[in-house]
C-alpha positions in Angstrom: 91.8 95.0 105.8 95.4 93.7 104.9 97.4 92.0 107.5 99.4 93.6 110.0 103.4 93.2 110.2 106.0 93.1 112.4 109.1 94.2 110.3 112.8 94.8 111.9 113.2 98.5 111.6 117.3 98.3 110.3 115.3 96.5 107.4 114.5 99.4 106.0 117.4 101.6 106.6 116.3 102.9 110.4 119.6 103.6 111.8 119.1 101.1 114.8 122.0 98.5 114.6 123.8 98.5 117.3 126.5 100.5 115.2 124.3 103.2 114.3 123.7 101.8 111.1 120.9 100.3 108.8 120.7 96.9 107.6 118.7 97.7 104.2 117.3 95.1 102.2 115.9 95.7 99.1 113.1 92.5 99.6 111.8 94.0 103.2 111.5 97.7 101.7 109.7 96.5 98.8 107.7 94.4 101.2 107.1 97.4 103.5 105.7 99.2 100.6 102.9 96.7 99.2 101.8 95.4 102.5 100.8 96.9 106.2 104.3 96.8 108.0 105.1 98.0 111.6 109.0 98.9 112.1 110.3 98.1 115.0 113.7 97.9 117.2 113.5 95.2 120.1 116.5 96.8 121.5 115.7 100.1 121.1 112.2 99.3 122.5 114.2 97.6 125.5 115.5 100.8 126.4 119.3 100.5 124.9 120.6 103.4 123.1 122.2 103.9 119.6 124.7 103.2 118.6 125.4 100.8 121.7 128.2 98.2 122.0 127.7 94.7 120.0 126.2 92.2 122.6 125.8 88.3 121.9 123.9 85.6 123.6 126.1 83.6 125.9 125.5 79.7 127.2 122.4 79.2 124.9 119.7 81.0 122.6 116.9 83.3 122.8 114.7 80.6 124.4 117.2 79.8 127.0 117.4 83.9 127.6 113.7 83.7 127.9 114.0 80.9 130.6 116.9 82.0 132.7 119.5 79.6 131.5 121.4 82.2 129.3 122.1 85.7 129.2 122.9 88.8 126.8 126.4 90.3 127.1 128.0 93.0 125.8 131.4 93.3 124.1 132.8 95.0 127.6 131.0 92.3 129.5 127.9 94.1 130.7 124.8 92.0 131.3 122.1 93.6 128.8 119.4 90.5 129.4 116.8 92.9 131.1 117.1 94.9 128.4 116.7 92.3 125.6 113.8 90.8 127.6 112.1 93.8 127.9 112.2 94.8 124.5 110.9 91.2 123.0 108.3 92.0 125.4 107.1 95.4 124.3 107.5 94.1 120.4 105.0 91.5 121.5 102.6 93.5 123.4 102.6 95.8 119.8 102.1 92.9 117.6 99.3 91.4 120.2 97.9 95.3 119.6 98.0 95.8 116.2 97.0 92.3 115.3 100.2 91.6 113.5 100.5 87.3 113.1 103.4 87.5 110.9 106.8 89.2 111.5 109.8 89.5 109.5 113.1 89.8 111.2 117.0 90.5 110.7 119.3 87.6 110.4 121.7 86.3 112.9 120.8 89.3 116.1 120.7 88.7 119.0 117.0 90.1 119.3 116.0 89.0 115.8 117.7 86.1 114.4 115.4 83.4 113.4 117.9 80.3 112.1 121.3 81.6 113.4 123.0 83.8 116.4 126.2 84.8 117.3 128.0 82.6 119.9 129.1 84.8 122.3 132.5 84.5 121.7 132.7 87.7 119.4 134.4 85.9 116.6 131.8 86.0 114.5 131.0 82.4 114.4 127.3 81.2 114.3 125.4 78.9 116.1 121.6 77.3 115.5 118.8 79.1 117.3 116.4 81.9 117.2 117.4 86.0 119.3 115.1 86.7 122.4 112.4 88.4 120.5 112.3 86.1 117.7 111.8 83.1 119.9 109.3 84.7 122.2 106.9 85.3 119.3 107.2 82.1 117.8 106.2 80.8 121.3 103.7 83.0 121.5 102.1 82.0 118.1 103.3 85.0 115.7 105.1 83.4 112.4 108.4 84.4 112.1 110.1 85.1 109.0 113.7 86.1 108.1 114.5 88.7 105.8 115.9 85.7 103.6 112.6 84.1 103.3 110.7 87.2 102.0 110.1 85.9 98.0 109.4 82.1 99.8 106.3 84.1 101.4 105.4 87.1 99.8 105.2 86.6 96.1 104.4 89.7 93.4 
């Protein structure tokens, strides 16, 4: 039996980005194709609708969402941290199901981002550090991948 994984649904062209859009990448559908791939949305899964306003983590990173030192705001200002939380935890309780080890997930979201999220100013500008889902299965020993770092991992 082939491995199990996680994959971030917009990868693929699901219309879940908080815009109502896709985020298709060529590497993950090709990826999704050859291997055993779960889609999933982390914020759709936490309950939050599409499309939904753009929300950023303020005062930290995923792991300080996950520990009460930060939180997950909206554009308008609404606290969405339950939300996030909840979702990381229903993508983990799937992977822990399925017996995914690996997932790969979108750049730079809030949920997802593995290197990079958004600051929480809504500027646009970056900062080091992994979204609430992300850094809950790397804590929880599932290897996390970005989209980026699909031909590192997966080669033909």
């Amino acid at each position: 039996m082939s491995p199990v994984f996680i994959l971030s649904a917009c990868l693929i062209g699901e219309k879940c980005a908080y815009d109502g859009l896709g985020r298709i990448s060529d590497k993950a559908v090709s990826l999704k194709a050859k291997y055993d791939c779960l889609p999933l949305c982390p914020e759709l899964l936490g309950g939050l609708g599409c499309p939904r306003e753009q929300a950023e983590i303020v005062g930290g990173t995923g792991i300080d969402v996950l520990s009460g030192g930060a939180r997950v705001v909206s554009v308008q200002g609404t606290d969405v941290t339950r939300s996030f939380i909840l979702g990381a935890l229903k993508t983990l309780s799937i992977a822990r199901s399925c017996g995914a080890s690996s997932a790969v997930m979108r750049s730079n979201s809030p949920s997802c981002g593995k290197y990079r999220v958004y600051d929480g100013t809504f500027t646009g500008t970056l900062k080091e550090g992994m979204g609430v889902t992300s850094a809950l299965l790397s804590l929880e020993g599932i290897s996390v991948l970005s989209e980026t770092e699909i031909d590192d991992v997966f080669r033909e």
